[in-house]
Rosetta silent file (secondary structure, phi, psi, omega in degrees, C-alpha in Angstrom):
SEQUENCE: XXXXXXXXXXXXXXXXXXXXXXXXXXXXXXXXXXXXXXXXXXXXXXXXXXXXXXXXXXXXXXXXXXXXXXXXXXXXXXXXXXXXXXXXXXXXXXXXXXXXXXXXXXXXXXXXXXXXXXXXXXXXXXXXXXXXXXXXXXXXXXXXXXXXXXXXXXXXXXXXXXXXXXXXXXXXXXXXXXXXXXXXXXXXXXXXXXX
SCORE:     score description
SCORE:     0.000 S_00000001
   1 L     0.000  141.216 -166.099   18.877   -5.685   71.430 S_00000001
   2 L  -120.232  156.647 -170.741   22.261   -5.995   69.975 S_00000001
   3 L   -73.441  116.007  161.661   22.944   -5.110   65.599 S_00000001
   4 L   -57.871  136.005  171.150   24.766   -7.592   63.659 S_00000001
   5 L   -61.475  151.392 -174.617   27.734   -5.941   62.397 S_00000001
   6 H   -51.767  -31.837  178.314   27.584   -4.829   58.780 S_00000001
   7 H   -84.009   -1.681  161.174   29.279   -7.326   57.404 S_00000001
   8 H   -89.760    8.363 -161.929   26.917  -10.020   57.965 S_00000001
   9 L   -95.635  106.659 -159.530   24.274   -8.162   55.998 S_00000001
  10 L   -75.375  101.622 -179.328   24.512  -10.095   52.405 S_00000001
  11 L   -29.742  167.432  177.366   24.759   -6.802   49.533 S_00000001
  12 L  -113.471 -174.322  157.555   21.553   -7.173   47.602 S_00000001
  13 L   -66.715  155.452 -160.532   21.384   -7.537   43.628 S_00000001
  14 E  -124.618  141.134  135.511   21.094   -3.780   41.994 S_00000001
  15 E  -131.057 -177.740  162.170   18.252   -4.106   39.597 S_00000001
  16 E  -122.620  108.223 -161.571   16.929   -1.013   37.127 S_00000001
  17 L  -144.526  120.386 -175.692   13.389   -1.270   35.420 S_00000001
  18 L  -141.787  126.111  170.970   12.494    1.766   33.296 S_00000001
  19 L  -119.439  172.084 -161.080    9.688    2.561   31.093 S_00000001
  20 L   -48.751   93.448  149.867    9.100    5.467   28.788 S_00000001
  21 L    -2.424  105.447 -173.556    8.453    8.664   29.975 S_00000001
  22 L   -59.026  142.319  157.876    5.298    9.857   29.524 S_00000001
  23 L   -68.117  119.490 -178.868    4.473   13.165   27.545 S_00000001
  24 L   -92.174   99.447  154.847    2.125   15.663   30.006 S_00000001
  25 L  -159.287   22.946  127.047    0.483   16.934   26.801 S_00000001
  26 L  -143.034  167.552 -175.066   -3.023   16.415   27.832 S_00000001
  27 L   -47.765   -5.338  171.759   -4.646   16.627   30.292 S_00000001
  28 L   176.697 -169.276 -135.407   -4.277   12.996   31.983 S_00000001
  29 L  -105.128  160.293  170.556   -2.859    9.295   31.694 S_00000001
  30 L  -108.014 -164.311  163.564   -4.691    7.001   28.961 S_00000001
  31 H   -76.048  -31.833  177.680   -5.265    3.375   28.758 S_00000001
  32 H   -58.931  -25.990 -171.231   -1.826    3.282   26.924 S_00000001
  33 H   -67.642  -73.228 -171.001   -0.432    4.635   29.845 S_00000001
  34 H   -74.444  -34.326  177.797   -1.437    2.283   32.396 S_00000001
  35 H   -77.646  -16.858 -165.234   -0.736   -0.831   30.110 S_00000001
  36 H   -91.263   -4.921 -178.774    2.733    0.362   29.235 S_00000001
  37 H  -104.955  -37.236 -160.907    3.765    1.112   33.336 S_00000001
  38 H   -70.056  -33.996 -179.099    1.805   -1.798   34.811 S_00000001
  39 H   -48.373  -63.586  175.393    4.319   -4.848   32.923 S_00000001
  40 H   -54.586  -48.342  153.976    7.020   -2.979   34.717 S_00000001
  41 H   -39.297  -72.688  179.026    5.587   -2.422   37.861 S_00000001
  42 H    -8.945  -58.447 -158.648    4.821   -5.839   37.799 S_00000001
  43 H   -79.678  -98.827  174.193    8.209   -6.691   37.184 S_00000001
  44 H     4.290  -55.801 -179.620    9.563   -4.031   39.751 S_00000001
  45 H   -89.414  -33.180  168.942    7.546   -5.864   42.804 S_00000001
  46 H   -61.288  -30.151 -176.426    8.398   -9.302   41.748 S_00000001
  47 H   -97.319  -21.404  178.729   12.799   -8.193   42.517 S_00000001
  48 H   -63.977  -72.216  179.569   11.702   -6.195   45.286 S_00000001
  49 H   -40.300  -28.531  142.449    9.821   -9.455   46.438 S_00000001
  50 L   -43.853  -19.980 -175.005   13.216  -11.149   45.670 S_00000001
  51 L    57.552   25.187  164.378   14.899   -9.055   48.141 S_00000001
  52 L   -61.068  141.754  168.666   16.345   -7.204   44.661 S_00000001
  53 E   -92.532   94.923 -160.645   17.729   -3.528   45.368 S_00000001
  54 E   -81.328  123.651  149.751   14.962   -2.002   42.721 S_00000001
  55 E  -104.502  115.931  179.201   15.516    1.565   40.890 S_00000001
  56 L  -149.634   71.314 -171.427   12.633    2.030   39.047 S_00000001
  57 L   -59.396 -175.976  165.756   11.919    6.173   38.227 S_00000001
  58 E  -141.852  158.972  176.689    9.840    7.640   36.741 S_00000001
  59 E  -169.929  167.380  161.663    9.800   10.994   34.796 S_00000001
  60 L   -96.162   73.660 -152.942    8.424   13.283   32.555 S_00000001
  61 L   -48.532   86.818 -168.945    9.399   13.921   28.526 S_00000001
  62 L  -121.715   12.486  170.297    7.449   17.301   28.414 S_00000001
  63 L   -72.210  148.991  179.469    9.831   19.170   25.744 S_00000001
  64 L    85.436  174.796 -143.259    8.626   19.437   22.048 S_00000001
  65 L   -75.238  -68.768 -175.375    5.644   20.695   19.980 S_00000001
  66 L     1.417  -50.938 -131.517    2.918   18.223   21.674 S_00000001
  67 H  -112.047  -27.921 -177.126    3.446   20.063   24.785 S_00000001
  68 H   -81.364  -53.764  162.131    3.709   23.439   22.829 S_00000001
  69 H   -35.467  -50.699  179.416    0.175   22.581   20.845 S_00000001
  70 H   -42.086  -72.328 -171.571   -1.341   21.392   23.836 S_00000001
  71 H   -54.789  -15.983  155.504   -0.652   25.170   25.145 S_00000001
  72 H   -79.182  -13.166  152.074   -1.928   26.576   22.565 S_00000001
  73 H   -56.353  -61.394 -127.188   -5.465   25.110   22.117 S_00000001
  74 L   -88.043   -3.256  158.275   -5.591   25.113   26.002 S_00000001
  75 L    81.477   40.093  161.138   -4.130   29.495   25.429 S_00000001
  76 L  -138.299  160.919 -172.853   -1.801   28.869   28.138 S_00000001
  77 L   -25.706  159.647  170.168    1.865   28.942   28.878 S_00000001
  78 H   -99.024  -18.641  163.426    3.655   25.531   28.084 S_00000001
  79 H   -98.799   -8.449  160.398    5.293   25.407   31.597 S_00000001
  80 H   -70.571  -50.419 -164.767    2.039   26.176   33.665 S_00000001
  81 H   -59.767  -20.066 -171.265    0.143   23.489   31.241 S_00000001
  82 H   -93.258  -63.722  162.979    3.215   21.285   31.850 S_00000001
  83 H   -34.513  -51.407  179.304    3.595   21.913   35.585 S_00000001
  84 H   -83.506  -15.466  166.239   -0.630   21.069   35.754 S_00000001
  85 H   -84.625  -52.800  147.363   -0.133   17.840   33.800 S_00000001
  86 H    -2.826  -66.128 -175.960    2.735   16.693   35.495 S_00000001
  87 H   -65.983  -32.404  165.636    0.903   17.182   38.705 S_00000001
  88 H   -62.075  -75.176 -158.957   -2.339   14.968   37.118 S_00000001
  89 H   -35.873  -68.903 -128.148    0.090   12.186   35.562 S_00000001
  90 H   -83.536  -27.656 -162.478    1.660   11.948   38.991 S_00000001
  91 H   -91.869  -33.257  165.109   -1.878   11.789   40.791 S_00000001
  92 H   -73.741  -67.378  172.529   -3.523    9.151   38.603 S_00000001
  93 H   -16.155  -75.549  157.946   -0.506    7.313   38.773 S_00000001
  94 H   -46.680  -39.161  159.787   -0.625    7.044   42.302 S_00000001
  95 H   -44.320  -35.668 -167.432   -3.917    6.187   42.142 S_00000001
  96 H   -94.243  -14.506  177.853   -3.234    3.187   40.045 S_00000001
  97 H    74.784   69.812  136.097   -0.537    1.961   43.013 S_00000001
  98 L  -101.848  108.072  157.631    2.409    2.099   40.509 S_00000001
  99 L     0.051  -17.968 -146.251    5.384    1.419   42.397 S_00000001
 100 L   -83.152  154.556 -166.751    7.763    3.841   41.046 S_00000001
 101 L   -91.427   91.165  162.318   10.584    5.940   43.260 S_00000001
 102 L   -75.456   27.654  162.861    8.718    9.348   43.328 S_00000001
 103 L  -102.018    7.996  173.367   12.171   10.384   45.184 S_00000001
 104 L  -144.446   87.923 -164.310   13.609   10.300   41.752 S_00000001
 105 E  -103.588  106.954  175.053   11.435   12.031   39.183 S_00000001
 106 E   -95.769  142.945 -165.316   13.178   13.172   36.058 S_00000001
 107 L  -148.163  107.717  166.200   11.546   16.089   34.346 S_00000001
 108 L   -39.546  -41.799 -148.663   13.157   17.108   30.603 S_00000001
 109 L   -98.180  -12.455  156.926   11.900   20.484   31.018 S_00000001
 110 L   -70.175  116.856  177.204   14.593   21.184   34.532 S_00000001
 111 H   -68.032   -7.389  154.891   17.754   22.581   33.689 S_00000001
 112 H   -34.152  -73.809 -134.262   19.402   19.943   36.126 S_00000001
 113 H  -101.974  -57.847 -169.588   18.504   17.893   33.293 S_00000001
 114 H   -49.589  -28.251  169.751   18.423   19.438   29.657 S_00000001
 115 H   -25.932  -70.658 -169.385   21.829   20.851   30.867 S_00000001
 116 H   -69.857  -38.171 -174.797   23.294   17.202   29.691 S_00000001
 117 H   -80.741  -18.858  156.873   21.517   16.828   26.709 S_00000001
 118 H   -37.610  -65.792 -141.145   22.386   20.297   25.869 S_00000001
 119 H  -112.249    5.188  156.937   26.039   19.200   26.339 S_00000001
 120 H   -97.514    7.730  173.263   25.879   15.782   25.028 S_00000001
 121 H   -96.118  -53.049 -154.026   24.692   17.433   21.533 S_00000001
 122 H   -58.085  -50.140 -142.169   27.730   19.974   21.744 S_00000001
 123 H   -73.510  -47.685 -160.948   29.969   16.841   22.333 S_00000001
 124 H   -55.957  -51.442  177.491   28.162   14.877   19.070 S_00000001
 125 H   -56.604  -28.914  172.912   29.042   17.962   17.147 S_00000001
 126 H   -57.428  -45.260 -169.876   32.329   18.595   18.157 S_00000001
 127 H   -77.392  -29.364 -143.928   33.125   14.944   16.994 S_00000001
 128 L   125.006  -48.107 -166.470   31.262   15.335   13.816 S_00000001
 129 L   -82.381    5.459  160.934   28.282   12.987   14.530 S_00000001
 130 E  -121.464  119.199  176.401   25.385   15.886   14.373 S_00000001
 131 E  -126.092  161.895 -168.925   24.996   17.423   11.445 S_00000001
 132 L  -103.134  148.295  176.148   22.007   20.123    9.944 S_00000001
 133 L  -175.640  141.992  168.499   20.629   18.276    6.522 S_00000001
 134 L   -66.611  116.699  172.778   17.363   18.286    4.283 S_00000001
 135 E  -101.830  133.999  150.483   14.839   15.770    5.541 S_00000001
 136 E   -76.184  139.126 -166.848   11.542   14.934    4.479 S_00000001
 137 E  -145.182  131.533  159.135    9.218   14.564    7.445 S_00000001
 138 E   -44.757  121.055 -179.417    5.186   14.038    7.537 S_00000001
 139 E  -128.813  131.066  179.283    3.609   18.010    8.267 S_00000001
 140 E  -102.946  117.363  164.491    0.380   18.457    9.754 S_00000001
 141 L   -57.626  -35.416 -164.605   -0.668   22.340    8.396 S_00000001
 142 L   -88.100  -17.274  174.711   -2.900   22.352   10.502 S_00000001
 143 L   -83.476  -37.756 -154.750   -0.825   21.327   14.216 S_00000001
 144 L    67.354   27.212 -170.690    2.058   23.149   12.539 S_00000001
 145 E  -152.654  156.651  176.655    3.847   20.262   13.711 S_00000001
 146 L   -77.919  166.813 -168.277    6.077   17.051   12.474 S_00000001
 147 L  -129.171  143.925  165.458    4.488   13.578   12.638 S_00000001
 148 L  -102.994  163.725 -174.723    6.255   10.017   13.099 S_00000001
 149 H   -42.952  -37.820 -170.939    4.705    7.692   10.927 S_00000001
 150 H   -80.160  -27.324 -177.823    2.142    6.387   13.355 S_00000001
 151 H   -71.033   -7.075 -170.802    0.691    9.573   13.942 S_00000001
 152 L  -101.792  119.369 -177.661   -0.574    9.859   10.379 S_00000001
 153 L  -114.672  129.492  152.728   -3.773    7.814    9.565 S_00000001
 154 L    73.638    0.634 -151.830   -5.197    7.595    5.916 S_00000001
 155 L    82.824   26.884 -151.893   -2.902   11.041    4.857 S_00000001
 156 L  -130.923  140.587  167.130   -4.893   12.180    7.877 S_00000001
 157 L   -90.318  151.073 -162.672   -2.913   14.014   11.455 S_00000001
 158 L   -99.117  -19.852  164.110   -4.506   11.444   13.859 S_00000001
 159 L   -33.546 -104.211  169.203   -5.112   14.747   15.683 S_00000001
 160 L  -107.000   20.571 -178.109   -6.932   16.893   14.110 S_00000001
 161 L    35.591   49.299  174.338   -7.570   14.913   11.216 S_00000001
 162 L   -90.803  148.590  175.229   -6.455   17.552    8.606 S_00000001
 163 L   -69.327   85.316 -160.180   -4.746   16.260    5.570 S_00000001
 164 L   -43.725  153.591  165.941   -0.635   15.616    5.819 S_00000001
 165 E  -120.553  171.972  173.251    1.908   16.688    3.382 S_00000001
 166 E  -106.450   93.719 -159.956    5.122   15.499    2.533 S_00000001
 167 E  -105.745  140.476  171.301    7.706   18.770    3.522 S_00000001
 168 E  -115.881  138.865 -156.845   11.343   18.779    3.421 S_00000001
 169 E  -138.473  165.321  174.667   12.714   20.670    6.195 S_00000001
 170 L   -86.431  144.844 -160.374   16.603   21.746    7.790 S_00000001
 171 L  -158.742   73.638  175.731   16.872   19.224   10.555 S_00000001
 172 L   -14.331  130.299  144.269   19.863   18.092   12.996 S_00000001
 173 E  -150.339  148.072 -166.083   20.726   14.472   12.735 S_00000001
 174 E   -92.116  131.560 -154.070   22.985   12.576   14.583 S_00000001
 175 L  -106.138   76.123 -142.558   24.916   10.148   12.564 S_00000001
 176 H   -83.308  -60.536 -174.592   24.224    7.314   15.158 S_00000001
 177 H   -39.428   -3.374 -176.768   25.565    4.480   12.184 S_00000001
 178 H   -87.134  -26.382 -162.464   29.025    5.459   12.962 S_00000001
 179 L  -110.268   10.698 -171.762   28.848    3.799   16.293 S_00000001
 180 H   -43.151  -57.237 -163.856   26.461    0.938   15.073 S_00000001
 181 H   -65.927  -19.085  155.564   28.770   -1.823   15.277 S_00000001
 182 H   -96.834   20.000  122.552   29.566   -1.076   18.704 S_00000001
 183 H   -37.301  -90.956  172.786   26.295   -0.451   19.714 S_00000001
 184 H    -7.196  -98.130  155.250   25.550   -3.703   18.685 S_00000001
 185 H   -11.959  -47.427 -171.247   28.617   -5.383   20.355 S_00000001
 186 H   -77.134  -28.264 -179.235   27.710   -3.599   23.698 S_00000001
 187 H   -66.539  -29.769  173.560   24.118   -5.320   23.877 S_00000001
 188 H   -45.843  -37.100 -166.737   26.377   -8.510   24.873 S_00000001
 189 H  -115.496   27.967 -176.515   26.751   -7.201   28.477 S_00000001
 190 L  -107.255  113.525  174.749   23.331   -5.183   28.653 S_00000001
 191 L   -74.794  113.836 -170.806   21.015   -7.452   30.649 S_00000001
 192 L  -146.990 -178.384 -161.408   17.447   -6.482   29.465 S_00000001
 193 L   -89.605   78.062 -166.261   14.134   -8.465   28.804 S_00000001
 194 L   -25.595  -70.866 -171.257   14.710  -10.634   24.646 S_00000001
 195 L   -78.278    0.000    0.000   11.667   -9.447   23.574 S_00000001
């Protein structure tokens, strides 16, 4: 049988479809989980179906206190407990037939990868744009850990349902607003999904 030469082979369309990275800081995937992967999947197998050239990873955000609490109820290391969630996530996951290129798995907690955010901080800093300053932040006494807004029900940690305070703590922040307007500006050529 004889191969058409390369150049009759039409390049495909590149597409990229990425959803959040889950936290392994319990013991397995939720309902939140599965509704927040399946839209993409979705989406993923429809450009594939399309003859689309699909990138669509997946990875794991397993850095921060979550992952550090977690090890400390469950009285075990935060990279074996991360390493045994990781290894669930990935197993339900399959389970559910999500789509995603398990030959490109990003995991926060590999110095392949914290390496750059390591050295994309030094760069912010260098410039100016990270600075340490008193914040007020939601504190669960009882987690020993900060809260975004949603985690706090009623004055309540959604947790362990101990009562929040209002603590002002030293805190890095990145002075993002410097680049706003060209942020902005830059969403003209980012093709993504209006709503």
């Amino acid at each position: 049988m004889a191969h058409r030469p390369a150049q009759d082979f039409a390049p495909q369309e590149k597409r990229y479809i990425m959803v959040e990275f889950p936290y392994p800081s319990g013991s397995g995937l939720h309902i939140g989980h599965a509704f927040s992967f399946t839209g993409g999947d979705v989406y993923a197998r429809y450009e594939r179906m399309h003859a689309k050239n699909v990138l669509f990873p997946i990875g794991w955000d397993a850095f921060g206190l979550p992952t550090e609490n977690y090890a400390i109820r469950s009285g075990r290391p935060p990279q074996e407990v991360t390493d045994e969630n990781t290894a669930t996530f990935r197993r339900q996951m399959e389970a559910l037939g999500l789509s995603f290129d398990w030959e490109r798995v990003v995991g926060t907690t590999e110095p392949e990868y914290y390496r750059w955010t390591q050295w994309i901080f030094i760069k912010l800093f260098e410039k100016g744009l990270a600075e340490k300053q008193e914040m007020p932040i939601n504190w669960c006494p009882s987690c020993k850990v900060g809260l975004a807004n949603e985690e706090v029900v009623d004055g309540h940690c959604e947790r362990c349902g101990a009562e929040t305070e209002r603590r002002r703590i030293s805190q890095w922040v990145v002075r993002i607003t410097a680049y706003a307007d060209r942020l902005i500006s830059g969403l003209e050529q980012t093709q993504f999904i209006e709503k």
